[in-house]
C-alpha positions as CSV (number, residue, x, y, z in Angstrom):
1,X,0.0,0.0,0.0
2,X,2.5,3.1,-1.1
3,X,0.3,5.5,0.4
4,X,0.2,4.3,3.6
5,X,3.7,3.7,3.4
6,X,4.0,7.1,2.6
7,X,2.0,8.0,5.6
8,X,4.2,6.0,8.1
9,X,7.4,8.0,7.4
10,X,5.1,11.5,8.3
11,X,4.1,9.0,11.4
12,X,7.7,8.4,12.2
13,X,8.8,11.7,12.1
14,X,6.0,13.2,14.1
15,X,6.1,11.6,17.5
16,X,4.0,12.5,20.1
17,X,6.1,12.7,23.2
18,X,5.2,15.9,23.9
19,X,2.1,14.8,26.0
20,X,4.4,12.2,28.4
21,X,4.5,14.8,31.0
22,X,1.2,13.4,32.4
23,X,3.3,10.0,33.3
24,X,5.8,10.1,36.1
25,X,8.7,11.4,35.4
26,X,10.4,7.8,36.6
27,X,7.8,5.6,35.7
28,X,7.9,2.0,37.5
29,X,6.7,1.0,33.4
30,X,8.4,2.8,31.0
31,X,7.2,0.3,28.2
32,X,3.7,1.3,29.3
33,X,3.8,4.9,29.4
34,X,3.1,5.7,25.6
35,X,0.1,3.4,26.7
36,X,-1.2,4.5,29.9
37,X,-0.8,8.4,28.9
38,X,-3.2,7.7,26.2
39,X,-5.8,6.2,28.8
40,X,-5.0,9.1,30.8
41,X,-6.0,11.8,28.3
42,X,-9.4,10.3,28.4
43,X,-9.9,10.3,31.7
44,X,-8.7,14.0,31.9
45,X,-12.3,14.7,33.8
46,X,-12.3,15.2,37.4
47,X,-15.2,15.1,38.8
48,X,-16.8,17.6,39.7
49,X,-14.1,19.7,39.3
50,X,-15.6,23.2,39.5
51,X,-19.0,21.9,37.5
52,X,-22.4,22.1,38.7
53,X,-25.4,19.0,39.2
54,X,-27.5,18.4,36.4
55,X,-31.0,16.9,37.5
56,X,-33.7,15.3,35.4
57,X,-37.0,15.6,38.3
58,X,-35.0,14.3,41.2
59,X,-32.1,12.4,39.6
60,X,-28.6,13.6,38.7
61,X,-28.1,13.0,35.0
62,X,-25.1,15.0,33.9
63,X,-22.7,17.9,35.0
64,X,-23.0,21.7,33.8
65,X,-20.1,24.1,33.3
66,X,-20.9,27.3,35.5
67,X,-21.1,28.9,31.9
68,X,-24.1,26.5,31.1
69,X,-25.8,27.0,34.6
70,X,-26.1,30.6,33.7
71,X,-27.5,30.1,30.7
72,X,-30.3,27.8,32.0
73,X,-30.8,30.2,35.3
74,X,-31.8,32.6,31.9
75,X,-34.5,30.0,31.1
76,X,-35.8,29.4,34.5
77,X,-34.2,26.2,35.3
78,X,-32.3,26.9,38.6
79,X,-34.8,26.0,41.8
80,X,-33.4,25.4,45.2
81,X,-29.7,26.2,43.8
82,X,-30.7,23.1,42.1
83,X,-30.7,22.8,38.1
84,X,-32.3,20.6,35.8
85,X,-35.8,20.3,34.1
86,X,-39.1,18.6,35.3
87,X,-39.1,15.8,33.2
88,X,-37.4,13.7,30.6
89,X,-39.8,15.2,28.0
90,X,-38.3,18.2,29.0
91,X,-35.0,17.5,27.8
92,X,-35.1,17.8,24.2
93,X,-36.9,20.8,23.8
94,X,-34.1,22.8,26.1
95,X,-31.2,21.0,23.6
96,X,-33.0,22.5,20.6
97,X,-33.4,25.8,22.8
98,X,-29.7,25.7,23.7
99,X,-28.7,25.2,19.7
100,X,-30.9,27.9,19.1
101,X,-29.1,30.5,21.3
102,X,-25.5,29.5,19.7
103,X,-24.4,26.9,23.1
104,X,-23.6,24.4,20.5
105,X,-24.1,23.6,16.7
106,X,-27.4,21.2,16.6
107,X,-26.1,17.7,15.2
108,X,-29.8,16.9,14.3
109,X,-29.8,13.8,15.6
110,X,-31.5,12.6,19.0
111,X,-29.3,10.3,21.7
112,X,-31.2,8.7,24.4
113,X,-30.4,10.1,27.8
114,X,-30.4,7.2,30.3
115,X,-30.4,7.2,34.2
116,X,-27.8,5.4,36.5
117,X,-30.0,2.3,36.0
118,X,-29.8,2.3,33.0
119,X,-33.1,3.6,31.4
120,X,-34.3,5.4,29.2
121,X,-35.8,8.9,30.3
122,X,-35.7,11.1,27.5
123,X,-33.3,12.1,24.9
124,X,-31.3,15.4,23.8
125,X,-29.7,16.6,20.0
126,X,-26.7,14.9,20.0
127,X,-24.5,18.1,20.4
128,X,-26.2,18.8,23.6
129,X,-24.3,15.8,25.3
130,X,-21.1,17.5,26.1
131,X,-22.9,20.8,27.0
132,X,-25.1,18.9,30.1
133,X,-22.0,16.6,30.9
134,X,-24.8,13.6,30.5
135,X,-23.4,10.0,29.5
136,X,-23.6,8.6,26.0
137,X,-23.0,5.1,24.0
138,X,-21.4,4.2,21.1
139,X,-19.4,1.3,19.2
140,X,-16.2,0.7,17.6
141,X,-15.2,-2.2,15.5
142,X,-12.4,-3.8,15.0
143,X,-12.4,-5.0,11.3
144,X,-9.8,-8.0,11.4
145,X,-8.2,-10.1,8.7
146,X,-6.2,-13.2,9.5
147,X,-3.7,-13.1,7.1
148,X,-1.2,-16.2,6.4
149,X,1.5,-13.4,7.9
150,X,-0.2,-12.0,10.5
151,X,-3.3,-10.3,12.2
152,X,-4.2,-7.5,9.9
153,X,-6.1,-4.4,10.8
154,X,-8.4,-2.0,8.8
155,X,-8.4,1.3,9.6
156,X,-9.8,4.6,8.4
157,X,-8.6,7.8,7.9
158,X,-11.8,10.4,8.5
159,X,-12.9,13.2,6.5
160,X,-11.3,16.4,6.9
161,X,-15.1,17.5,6.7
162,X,-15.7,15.8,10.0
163,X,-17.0,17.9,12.8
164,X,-14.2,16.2,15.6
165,X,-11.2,15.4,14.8
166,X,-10.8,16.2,11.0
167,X,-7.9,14.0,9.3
168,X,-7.6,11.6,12.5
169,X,-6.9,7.5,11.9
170,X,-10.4,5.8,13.0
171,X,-11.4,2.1,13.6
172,X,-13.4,1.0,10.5
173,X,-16.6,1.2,11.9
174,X,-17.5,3.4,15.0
175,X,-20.1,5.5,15.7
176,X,-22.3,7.0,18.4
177,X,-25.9,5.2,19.7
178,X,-28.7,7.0,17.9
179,X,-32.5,7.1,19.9
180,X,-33.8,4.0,20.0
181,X,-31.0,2.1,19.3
182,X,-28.9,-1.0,20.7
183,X,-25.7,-1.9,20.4
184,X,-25.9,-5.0,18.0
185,X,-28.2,-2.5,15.8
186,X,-26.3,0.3,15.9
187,X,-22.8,-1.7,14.9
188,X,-25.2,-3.2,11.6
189,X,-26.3,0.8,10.8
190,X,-22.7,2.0,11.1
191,X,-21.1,-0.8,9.2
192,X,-23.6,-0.7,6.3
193,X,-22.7,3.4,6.4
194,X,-19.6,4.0,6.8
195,X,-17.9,0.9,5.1
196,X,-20.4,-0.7,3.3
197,X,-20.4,-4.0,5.2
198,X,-23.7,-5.7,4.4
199,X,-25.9,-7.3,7.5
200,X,-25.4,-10.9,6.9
201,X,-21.2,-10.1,7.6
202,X,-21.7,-7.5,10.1
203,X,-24.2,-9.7,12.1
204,X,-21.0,-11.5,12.9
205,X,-19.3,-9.2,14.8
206,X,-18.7,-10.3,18.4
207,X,-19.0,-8.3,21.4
208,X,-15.6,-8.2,23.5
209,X,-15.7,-5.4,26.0
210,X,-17.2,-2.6,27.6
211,X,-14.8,0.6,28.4
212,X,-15.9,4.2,30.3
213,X,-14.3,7.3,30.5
214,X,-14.5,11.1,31.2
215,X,-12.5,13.6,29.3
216,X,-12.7,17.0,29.0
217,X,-13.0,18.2,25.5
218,X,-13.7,21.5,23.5
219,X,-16.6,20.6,23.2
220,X,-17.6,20.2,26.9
221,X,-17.6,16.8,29.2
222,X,-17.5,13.8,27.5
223,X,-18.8,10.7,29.5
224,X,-18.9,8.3,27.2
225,X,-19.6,4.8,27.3
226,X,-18.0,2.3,24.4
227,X,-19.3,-0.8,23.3
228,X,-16.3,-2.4,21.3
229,X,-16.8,-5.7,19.1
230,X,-14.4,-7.7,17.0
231,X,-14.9,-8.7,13.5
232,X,-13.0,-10.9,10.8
233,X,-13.2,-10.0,7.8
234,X,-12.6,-12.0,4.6
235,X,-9.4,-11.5,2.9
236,X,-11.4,-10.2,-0.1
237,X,-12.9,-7.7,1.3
238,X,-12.7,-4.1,0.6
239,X,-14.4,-1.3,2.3
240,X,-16.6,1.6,0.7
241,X,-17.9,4.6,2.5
242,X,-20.9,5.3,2.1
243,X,-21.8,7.9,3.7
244,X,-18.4,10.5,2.8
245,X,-17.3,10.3,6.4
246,X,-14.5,8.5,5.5
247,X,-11.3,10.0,3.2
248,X,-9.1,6.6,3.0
249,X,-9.3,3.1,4.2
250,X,-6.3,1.2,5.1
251,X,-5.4,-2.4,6.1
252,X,-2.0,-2.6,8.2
253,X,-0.3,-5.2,10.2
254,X,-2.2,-5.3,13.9
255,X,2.0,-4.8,14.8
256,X,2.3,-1.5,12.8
257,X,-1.2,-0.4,14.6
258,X,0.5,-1.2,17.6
259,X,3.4,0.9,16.8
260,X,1.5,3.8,15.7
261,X,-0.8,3.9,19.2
262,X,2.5,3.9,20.6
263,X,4.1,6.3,19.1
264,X,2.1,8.8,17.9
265,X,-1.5,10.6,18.4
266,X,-2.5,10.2,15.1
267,X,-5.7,7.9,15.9
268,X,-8.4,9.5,17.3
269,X,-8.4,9.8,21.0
270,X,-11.0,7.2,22.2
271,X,-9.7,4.7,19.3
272,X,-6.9,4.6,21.7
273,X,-8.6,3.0,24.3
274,X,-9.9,0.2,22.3
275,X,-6.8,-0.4,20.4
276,X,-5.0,-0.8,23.5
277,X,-8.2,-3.2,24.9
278,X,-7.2,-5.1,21.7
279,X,-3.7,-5.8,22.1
280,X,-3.9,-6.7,25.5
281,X,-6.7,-9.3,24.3
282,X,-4.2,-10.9,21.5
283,X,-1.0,-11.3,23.6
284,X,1.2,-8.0,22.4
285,X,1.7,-7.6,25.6
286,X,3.0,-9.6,28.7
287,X,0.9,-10.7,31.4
288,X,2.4,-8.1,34.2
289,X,1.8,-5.5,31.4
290,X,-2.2,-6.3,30.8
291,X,-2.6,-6.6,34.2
292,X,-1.9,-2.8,34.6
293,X,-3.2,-1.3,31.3
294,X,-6.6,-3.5,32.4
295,X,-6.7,-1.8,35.4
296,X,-5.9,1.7,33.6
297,X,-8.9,1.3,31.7
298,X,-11.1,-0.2,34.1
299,X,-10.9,3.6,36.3
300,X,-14.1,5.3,35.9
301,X,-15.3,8.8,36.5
302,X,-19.2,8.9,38.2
């Protein structure tokens, strides 16, 4: 593939050791840190850290920035130095009025908002998540080809049309958890999309783990929740993107993958997480070594 080859020497050149000062400066695991400052950036969030309770009726859903509590003290949403809204139907109609008033670019599409059990008890415009600090789901895919050589990955390089994070390396699928939507359905919508994976092959994907974090962001708070699958892809298969969220696809040794997740930031900052998740789950590291990045990405933010 000489454009990814191409690629690699940019890749090699620009290394991305300029974030290590968040690992000690003697770290126990020097082979680690390129790994665990990655989990770290995503779990830059600490909570509460100068934000504000977000209730839906009598249950805390989210955290506000004391920027956002003004702006719903405006709309009457502050009672008892508490602030929130009546109900979950209440919730979608103050995202659309916060997109209206310039908080955040409307995304047009509706998440589901979900309480610490779990349920469903309203939903918000998709930008709006970062803005209330409430949690939110999504998938990532590993595409995988067992090659005769090696483990090969697919990966994507995303549009430089993309809302977040223009020009960054992706997983071949990912994507966030529209209204209404599980997991399993949500991996067959995204496939279909974004690399033109029909049903009957994404149907195969397996589910593999479940990883949390809480990073600050432009944006605002993300608390996001990632549901990450496997699948294996035949050795004839090539991806399409459908949907022009996608400039290039690439498949590259799972070992180069590794090396670039080491060595640079050019994947997308949560892709991190689930590349690392991978590796520990096909031996790249050694046991010692998963035992610690495991419980790296086990930490959770409430």
């Amino acid at each position: 593939m000489p454009d990814y080859e191409k690629e690699r020497l940019r890749f090699a050149i620009a290394r991305a050791h300029a974030k290590l000062s968040i690992v000690l400066e003697k770290s126990p695991f020097p082979n680690l840190d390129p790994f665990l400052r990655h989990i770290e950036a995503c779990n830059s969030a600490r909570l509460p850290g100068g934000r504000l309770p977000f209730f839906c009726a009598h249950e805390q859903i989210g955290w506000i920035s004391p920027e956002t509590s003004l702006q719903l003290e405006s709309l009457g949403l502050k009672t008892q130095e508490k602030f929130g809204v009546a109900s979950g139907e209440d919730l979608f109609p103050l995202s659309q009025t916060l997109a209206r008033q310039g908080v955040y670019a409307s995304h047009d599409e509706p998440f589901d908002v979900r309480n610490a059990q779990g349920h469903v008890i309203g939903r918000v415009d998709r930008g709006a998540i970062p803005v209330l600090g409430v949690a939110a789901e999504g998938i990532h895919m590993n595409g995988l080809v067992e090659h005769s050589t090696g483990t090969m990955l697919w990966i994507a390089r995303r549009s430089m049309s993309k809302r977040l994070d223009p020009g960054k390396l992706d997983h071949l699928v990912a994507g966030g958890m529209s209204a209404g939507l599980d997991p399993e359905m949500t991996v067959i919508k995204e496939a279909q999309e974004e690399a033109g994976i029909p049903e009957e092959l994404s149907r195969r994907a397996v589910p593999v783990s479940r990883l949390h974090y809480a990073m600050d962001r432009p944006e605002g708070l993300r608390r996001d929740v990632l549901h990450c699958y496997d699948l294996i892809l035949p050795a004839d298969f090539v991806p399409v993107a459908e949907d022009g969220e996608v400039e290039s696809f690439h498949l590259i040794p799972l070992a180069d993958a590794f090396s670039l997740v080491r060595d640079t930031d050019d994947f997308k900052f949560n892709v991190n997480l689930v590349l690392i998740d991978l590796f520990i789950r096909r031996g790249l590291f050694t046991p010692s070594e998963c035992t610690i990045l495991k419980n790296a990405l086990a930490q959770t933010h409430s």
